[in-house]
C-alpha positions in Angstrom: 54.1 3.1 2.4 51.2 0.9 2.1 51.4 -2.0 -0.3 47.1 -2.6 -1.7 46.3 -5.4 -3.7 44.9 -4.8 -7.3 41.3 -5.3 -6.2 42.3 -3.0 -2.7 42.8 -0.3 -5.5 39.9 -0.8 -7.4 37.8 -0.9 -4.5 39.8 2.7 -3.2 38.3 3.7 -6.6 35.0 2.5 -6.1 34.4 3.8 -2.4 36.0 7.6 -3.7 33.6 7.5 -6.7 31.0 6.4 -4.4 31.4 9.3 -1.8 31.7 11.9 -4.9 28.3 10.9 -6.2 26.4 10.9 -3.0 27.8 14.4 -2.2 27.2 15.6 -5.5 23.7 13.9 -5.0 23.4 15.9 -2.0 24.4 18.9 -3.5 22.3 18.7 -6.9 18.6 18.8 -4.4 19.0 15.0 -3.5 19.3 13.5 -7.1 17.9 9.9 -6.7 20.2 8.8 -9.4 23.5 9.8 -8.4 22.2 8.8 -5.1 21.6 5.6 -5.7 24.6 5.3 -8.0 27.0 6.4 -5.1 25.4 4.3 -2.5 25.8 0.8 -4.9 30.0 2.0 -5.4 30.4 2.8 -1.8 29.4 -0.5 -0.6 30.8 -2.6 -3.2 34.2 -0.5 -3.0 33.9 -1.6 0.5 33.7 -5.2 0.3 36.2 -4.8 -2.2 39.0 -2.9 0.1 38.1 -5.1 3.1 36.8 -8.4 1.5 33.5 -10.0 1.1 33.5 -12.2 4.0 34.9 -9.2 6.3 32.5 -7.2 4.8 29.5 -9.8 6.1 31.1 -10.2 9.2 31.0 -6.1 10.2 27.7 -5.4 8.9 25.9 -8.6 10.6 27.0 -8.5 14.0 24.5 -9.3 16.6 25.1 -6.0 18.2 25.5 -3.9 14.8 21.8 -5.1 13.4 20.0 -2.4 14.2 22.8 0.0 12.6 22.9 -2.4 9.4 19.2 -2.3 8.6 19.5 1.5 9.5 21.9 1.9 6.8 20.9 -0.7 4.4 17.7 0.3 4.6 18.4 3.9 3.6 19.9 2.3 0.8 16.8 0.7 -0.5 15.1 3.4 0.4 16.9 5.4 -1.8 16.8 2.7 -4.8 13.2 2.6 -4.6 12.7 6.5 -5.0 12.6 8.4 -1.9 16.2 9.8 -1.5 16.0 12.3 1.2 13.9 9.9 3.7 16.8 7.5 2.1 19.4 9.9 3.6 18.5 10.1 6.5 18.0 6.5 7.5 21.3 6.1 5.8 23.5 8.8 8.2 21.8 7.3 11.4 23.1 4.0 10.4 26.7 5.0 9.3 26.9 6.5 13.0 25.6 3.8 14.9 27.8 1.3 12.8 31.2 3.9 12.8 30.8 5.5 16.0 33.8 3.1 17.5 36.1 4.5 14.8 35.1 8.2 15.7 37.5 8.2 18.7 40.2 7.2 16.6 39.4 10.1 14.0 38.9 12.8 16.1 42.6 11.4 17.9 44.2 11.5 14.8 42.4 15.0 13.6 43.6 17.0 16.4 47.4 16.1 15.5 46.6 18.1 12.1 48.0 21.4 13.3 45.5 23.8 11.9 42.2 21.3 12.6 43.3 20.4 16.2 43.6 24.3 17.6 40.0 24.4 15.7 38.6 21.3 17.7 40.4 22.9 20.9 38.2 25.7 20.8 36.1 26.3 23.9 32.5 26.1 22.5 33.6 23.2 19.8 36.1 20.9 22.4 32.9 19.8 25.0 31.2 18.5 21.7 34.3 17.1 20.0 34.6 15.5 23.5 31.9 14.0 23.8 31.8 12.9 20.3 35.3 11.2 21.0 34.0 9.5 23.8 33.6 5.5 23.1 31.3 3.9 25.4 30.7 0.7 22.4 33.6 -1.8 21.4 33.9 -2.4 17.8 
């Protein structure tokens, strides 16, 4: 098991709370409050499960800036009223930041038994494919 540090669990806490109040935002006609609400816990239950200065150092990458104003932009974009334009700019940037990891993810989905015969499918594997291809480093 996993041993997390007290503010590793709070930021867990944060980061879940986070991702249930920008789904539910999503669901409830793009709510700019529970948007914006969700979008401040994810990233501070971020820094708080990876640390501040880690935190820094993966969003301001040389090669990552145009995936961090993406995404941070969608966040103020969101604050300032406009949540669906907000969104969007938001989801572009979490791909271009997390597509490295997606490899990884799609790896470790397809040893679930029931959601690996699903990505194995023919019409879903040459997307899932290409999806799990990494040409980027992280």
């Amino acid at each position: 098991m996993i041993s997390l540090t007290d503010s590793q669990k709070i930021g867990m806490g944060l980061t879940g709370f986070g991702v249930f109040f920008l789904f539910f935002g999503m669901i409830l006609f793009f709510d700019k409050a529970l948007l914006a609400i969700g979008n401040i816990l994810f990233v501070a239950g971020l820094s708080f499960v990876i640390g501040l200065e880690r935190t820094f150092r993966f969003f301001f990458q040389k090669h990552k800036m145009k995936a961090t104003s993406f995404f941070l932009g969608g966040v103020f974009v969101v604050l300032i009223g406009w949540p669906i334009i907000g969104v969007v700019l938001e989801i572009y940037g979490f791909f271009l930041l997390f597509r490295g990891f997606f490899p990884v993810v799609i790896g470790f989905i397809r040893r679930i038994p029931v959601l690996g015969s699903i990505l194995n499918l023919p019409f879903i594997s040459g997307y899932v494919d290409k999806v799990g291809e990494s040409n980027t480093m992280v």
